[in-house]
C-alpha angles and dihedrals in degrees: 000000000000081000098058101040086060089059100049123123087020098079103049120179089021117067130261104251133177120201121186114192103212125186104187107311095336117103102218097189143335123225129194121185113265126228107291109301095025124096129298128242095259090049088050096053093052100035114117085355135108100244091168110133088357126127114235110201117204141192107215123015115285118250146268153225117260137129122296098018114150101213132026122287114268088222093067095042088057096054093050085052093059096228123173115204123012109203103207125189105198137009116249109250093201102116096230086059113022102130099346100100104055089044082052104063094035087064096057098055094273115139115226137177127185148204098035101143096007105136093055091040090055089051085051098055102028089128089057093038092049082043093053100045106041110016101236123102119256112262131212124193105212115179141151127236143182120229092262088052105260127135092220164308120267098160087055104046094252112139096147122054090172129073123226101278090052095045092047082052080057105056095034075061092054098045091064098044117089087223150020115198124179134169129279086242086066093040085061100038105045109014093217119182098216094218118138113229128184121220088341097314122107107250121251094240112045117204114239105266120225124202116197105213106160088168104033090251106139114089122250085231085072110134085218082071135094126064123346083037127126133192131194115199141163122173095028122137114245092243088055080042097059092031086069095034083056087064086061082250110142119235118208111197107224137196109260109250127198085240091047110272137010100269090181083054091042094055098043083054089055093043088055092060095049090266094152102159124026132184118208113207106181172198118235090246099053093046090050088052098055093044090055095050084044095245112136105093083185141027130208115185125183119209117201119188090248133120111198108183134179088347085058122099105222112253086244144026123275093230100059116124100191108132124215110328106188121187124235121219095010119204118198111197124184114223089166124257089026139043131231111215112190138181155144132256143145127087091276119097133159109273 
């Protein structure tokens, strides 16, 4: 698991997978997936070693064979190994694999036993799971809120709720997504870049960055545009339209909505272009909008020791219409002075 944590957010739209070759107590070598096209986890831990007799443990099923499919099947490359036992968390749910591989190995004399770990290694690829089963990327709600519940302060001179150790969890967040999307409102108001960045420095691998402009608003001066943007419109007129395109920012004409653009439509245009995990970022109108469609699968909420007020703008419209929504598996976590409160919700779970 601590493989393939350190290769999550580098494989999309392959999984983030973690093999460790063991031969009795020794630990022979230890494999992570490489970015898309590169080996696999298994293949890496193999890979220059005598596996013969040895037992590989694996997070997620190894591979296998089916058309299209960039490297060599994981499968094969055990068996050349001469491996004995393959030790495997949690089944694939990618339709070419999904059990055959197991069933695979099993047939050829390997012995394979499965599930150990699996709980922690579901909670560690629920964006690929929720990808696999249901085609839409994985999509986490992340906001900042005052004590009495409000996302800032303009009037005041208040941009950030948060202090320095919650906004670096933030980006670190951001540096293993495939994608941030906030609002056009934000994009006006605050000009952000969207780039993570680690201890100040921009981080190596960008999400993608999403801009919601249901009525082409934002300028194309915008520092978000440019290439590995994105940006989602409706009723938009054709010379807004280019101006964006001329940044090397990519539109992507969407359905009207009574509540602005066709977020469902929006997310099966991102999943078609190996968008598995997103994090919206704002603003209050375009997470209003996904919790009432019923379209955040993960919250995360941070809580700064501020009361705002009358001078504070609420964390949500009030015209939102979206009922109780409770999480489910909260995890508090301190980033003094503030609190990160995180959860699941949503219909979706892993099967």
């Amino acid at each position: 698991m601590e493989a393939a944590s350190a290769a999550r957010g580098r494989t999309s739209p392959n999984p983030w997978v973690g093999a460790v070759l063991v031969r009795g107590d020794e630990i022979v070598s230890v494999g992570a997936t490489s970015p898309y096209g590169g080996p696999h986890a298994e293949a890496a831990a193999l890979a220059n070693v005598n596996a013969r007799g040895a037992t590989l443990y694996t997070t997620l099923e190894p591979c296998m064979a089916f058309p299209g499919k960039r490297t060599p099947p994981c499968v094969e490359a055990i068996l050349e190994a001469g491996v004995t036992k393959v030790v495997v968390g949690l089944e694939d749910p990618h339709s070419p694999v999904r059990g055959q591989g197991v069933a695979y190995l099993r047939e050829r004399g390997i012995d394979v036993e499965v599930g150990d770990g699996h709980h922690d290694i579901t909670t560690l690829l629920r964006p690929y799971l929720k990808f696999r089963e249901t085609g839409r990327p994985y999509v986490i709600a992340k906001s900042a809120v005052s004590l009495d519940g409000k996302a800032g302060a303009p009037a005041r001179g208040i941009r950030w709720l948060t202090g320095a150790a919650a906004r670096e969890r933030a980006h670190r967040d951001r540096a293993w997504v495939d994608a941030v999307l906030v609002g056009s409102g934000t994009v006006i108001a605050d000009d952000p870049a969207l780039t993570a960045r680690i201890d100040g420095v921009e981080a190596a691998r960008q999400p993608v960055r999403i801009v919601v402009d249901g009525r082409g608003r934002i300028p194309p001066s915008a520092r978000v545009l440019g290439p590995g943007c994105i940006v989602g419109t409706a009723s938009s007129d054709g010379a807004w339209r280019a101006a964006i395109a001329a940044t090397g920012a990519t539109v992507v004409a969407l359905e009207r909505h009574e509540r602005g653009v066709n977020f469902d439509q929006l997310f099966q245009a991102l999943a078609q272009r190996a968008v598995m995990s997103v994090i919206v970022e704002g603003g209050p109108t375009v997470l209003g909008s996904l919790f009432e469609e019923g379209l955040i699968d993960e919250v995360h909420a941070y809580i700064a020791p501020l009361l705002l007020g009358q001078d504070g703008l609420p964390a949500f419209p009030t015209a939102s219409t979206f009922g109780v929504v409770t999480l489910r598996d909260v995890v508090v976590e301190p980033f003094p002075p503030d609190v990160l409160v995180r959860g699941y919700t949503g219909t979706w779970a892993p099967s």
